[in-house]
C-alpha positions as CSV (number, residue, x, y, z in Angstrom):
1,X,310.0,-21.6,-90.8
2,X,306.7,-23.3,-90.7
3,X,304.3,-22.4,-87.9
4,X,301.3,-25.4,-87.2
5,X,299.7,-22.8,-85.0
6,X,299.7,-19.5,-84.0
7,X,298.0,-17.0,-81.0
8,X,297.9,-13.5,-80.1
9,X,300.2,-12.7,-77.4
10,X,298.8,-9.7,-74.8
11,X,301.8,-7.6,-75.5
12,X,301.4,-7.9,-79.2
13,X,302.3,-9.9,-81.8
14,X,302.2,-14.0,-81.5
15,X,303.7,-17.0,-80.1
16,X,304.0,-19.4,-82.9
17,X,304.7,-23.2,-82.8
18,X,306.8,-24.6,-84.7
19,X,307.3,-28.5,-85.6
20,X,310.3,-28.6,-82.9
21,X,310.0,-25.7,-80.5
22,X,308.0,-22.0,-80.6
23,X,308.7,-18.8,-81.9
24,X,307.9,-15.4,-80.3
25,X,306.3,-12.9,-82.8
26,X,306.7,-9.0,-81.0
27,X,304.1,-6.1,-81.6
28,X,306.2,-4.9,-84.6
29,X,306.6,-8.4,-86.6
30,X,310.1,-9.3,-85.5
31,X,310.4,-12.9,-85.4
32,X,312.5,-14.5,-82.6
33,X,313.0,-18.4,-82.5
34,X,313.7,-20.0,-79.0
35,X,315.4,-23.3,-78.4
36,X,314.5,-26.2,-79.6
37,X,312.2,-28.5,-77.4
38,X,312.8,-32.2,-79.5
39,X,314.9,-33.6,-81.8
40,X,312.7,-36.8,-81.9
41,X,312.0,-38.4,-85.3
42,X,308.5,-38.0,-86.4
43,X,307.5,-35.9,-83.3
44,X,305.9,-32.6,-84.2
45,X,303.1,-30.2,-83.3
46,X,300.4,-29.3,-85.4
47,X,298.0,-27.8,-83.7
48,X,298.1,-25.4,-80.1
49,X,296.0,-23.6,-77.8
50,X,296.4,-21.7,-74.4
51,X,294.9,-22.0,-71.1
52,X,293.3,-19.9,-69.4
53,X,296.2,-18.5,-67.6
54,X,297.6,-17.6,-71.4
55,X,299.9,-20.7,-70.8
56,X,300.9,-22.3,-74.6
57,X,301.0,-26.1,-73.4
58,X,304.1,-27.7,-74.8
59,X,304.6,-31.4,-76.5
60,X,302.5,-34.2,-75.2
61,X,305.0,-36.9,-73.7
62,X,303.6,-40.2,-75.6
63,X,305.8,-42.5,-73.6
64,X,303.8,-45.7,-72.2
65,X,300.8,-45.1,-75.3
66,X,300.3,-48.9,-76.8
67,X,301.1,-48.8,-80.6
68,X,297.6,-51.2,-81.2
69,X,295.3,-48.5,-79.6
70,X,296.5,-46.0,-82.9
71,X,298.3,-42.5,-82.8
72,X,297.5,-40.0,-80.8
73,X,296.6,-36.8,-82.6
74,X,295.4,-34.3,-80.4
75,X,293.6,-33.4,-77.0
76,X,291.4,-31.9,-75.1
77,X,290.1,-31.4,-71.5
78,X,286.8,-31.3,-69.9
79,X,284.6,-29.5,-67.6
80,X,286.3,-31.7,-64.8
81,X,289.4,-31.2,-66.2
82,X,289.9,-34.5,-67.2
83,X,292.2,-34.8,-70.1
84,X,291.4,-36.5,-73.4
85,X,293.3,-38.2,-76.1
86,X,292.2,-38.0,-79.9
87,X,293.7,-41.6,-81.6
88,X,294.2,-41.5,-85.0
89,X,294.1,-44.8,-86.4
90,X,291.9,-45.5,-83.6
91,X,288.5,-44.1,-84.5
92,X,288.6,-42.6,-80.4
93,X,288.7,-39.9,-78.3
94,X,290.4,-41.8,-74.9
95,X,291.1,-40.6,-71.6
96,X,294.6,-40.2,-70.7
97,X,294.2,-42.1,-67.4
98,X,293.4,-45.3,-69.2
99,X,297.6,-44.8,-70.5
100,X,298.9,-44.1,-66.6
101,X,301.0,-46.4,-65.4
């Protein structure tokens, strides 16, 4: 088991994501895997945060993001809570709206 990030859970111990799904870590180190989320081909996650709330955001839906504008690779979100696309390939940071359809 690989985990591509990890945080401190308020109980103890860590949720960890993994490439397909998470992983809860409890106060004593016991390691408990929950389902997985996708079995999609070259989807993975490699990096993680939470929200204010303590909310670990899950996979980024992709669907509807043009192949010529790159890969996306990560995001982030604003002081207006605006959400932002990093594109690898793409030399950007892109706002998600510009991808709505």
């Amino acid at each position: 088991m690989i985990a591509a990030a990890l945080r401190p859970r308020s109980v103890g111990g860590a949720v960890l994501a993994l490439e397909r799904g998470f992983a809860l870590e409890d106060a004593a180190g016991t390691v408990t895997k929950l389902d997985v989320l996708s079995n999609v081909p070259g989807l993975g996650m490699n990096e993680g945060g939470c929200d204010s709330d303590g909310r670990f955001p899950g996979l980024f839906p992709c669907a509807g993001f043009p192949a010529a504008a790159g890969y996306p690779d990560g995001l982030t979100v604003d002081g207006d809570a605006g959400v932002w696309v990093v594109v690898f390939g793409g030399s950007a940071v892109r706002p998600v709206r510009e991808f709505a359809d």
